[in-house]
N, C-alpha and C positions, 0 to 999 in steps of 0.2 A: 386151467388151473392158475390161480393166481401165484404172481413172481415170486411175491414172497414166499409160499409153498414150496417155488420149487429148488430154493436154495438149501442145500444141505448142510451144508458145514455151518459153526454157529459163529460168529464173531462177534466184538462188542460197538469199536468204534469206525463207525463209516466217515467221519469229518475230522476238518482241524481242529484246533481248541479254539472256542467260542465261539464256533455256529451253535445257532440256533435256530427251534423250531423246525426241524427237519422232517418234510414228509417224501414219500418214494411216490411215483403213478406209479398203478398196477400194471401197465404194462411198456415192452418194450418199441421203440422207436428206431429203425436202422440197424437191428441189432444191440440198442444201449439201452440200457435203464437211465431213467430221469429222475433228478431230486430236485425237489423246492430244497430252499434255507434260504436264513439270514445271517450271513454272516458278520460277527460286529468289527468292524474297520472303519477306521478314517475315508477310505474312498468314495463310498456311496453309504452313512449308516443306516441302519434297519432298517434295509428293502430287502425287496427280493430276488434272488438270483437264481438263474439251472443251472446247475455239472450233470454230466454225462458217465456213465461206465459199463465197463462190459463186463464186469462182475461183482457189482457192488462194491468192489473194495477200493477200487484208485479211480477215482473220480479228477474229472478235467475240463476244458473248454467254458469254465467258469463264463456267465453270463447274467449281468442285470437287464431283470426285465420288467420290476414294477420297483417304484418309487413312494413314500409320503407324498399327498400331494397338500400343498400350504391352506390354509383356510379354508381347511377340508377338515370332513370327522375323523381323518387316517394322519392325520399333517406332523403329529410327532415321528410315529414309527410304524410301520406295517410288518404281515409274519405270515408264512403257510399255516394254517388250521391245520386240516383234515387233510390225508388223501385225496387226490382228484375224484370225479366221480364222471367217466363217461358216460354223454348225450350224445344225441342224434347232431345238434349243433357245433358240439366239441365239449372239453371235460372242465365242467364246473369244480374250479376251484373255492371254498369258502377260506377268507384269510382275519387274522382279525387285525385293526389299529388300532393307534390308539392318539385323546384326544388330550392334552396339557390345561387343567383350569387351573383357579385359587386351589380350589378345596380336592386337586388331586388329582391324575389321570384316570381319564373314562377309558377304556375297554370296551372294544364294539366289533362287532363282526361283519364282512360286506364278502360279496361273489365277484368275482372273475369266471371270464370262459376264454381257454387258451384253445388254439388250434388244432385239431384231432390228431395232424399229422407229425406236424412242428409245434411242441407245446413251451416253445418259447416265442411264440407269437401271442400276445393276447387279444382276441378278438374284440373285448368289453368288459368293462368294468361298472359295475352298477355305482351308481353317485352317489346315491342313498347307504348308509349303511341297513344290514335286515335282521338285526339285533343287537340291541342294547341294556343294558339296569336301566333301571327308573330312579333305584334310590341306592 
């Protein structure tokens, strides 16, 4: 059954103020459920980070683990898409960035594959983004 299934009680807010793009993996690691976010701060902005919990509601152990990378098609800001989605190689995450021209930030989408076990490891990030506008 997927985790979120099997939570009962309904609640609204799982973060602080101003995370964003918050997705959960479907499943648990050590006993803890894992969230992507971005949370907006001066520290690291709009990367990515995990917290940790064991019931969705107090989340911890805060962790950056992907960055903008400069003169890249992510080099503004980066963000969890979707849910994870586990593979055989580990759970493809899709995120999107995003790209600062004249006429405007572009919005593009790229893959990550984190660790099956430790999904604050990531294995690979595709260089390429595998979705973009045209116009």
């Amino acid at each position: 059954m997927p985790l979120w299934l099997s939570m009962m009680e309904r609640f609204s807010l799982i973060t602080e103020a101003d995370y964003r793009n918050v997705v959960i993996f479907p499943e648990k690691f050590n006993g803890l459920c894992a969230r992507l976010d971005r949370p907006h701060s001066e520290i690291s902005p709009w990367s990515v980070w995990i917290t940790y919990s064991p019931d969705i509601k107090y989340w911890g152990e805060l962790k950056l683990i992907m960055k903008p990378m400069p003169y890249h098609w992510d080099e503004m800001k980066i963000g969890p898409g979707a849910p994870p989605v586990k593979t055989a190689r580990g759970w493809l995450h899709i995120y999107h960035g995003v790209f600062p021209t004249l006429d405007g930030c572009i919005y593009s989408l790229g893959a990550g594959l984190h660790n099956l076990d430790d999904p604050s490891v990531i294995i690979a990030v595709a260089d390429e983004w595998i979705l973009q506008p045209e116009q």
